[in-house]
N, C-alpha and C positions, 0 to 999 in steps of 0.2 A: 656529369654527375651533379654540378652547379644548377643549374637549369632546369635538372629533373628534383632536384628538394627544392626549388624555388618555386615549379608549378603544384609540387603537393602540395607545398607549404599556401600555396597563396588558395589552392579550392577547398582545402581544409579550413581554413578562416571563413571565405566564403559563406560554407555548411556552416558552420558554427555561430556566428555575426547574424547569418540570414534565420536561423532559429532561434536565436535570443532576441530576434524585432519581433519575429510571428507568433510570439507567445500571449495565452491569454491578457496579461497584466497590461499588454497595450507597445504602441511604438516608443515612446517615449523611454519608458522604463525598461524596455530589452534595450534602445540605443545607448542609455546611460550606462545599465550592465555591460555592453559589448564594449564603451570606449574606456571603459573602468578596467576591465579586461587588457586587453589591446594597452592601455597607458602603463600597466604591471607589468607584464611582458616586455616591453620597450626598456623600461626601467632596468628589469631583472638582466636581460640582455646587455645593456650599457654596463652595470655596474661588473659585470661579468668578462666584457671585453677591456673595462677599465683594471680589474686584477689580473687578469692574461697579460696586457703591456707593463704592469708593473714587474710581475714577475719575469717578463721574458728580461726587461732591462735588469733586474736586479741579476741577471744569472752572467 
């Protein structure tokens, strides 16, 4: 089950990342959108894993 949301997860990005570069506006500014992206998500994940370990130790 690990492996198979790992390879969704990662052709999903793919699709996604690879159409915010091919967009009219140019490489540059879909790359900026894409790791602006990608940088929030990381975040939101960290911060999310960071109150799961708080709460699992607080229990």
């Amino acid at each position: 089950m690990f492996n198979t949301s790992r390879q969704i997860g990662g052709a999903l990005a793919v699709a996604v990342f690879g159409a915010l570069i091919s967009t009219r506006a140019g490489f540059q500014h879909g790359l900026r959108i894409g790791l602006a992206l990608a940088a929030a998500i990381a975040l939101v994940a960290a911060l999310a894993a960071a109150l799961r370990m708080a709460a699992r130790c607080a229990a």
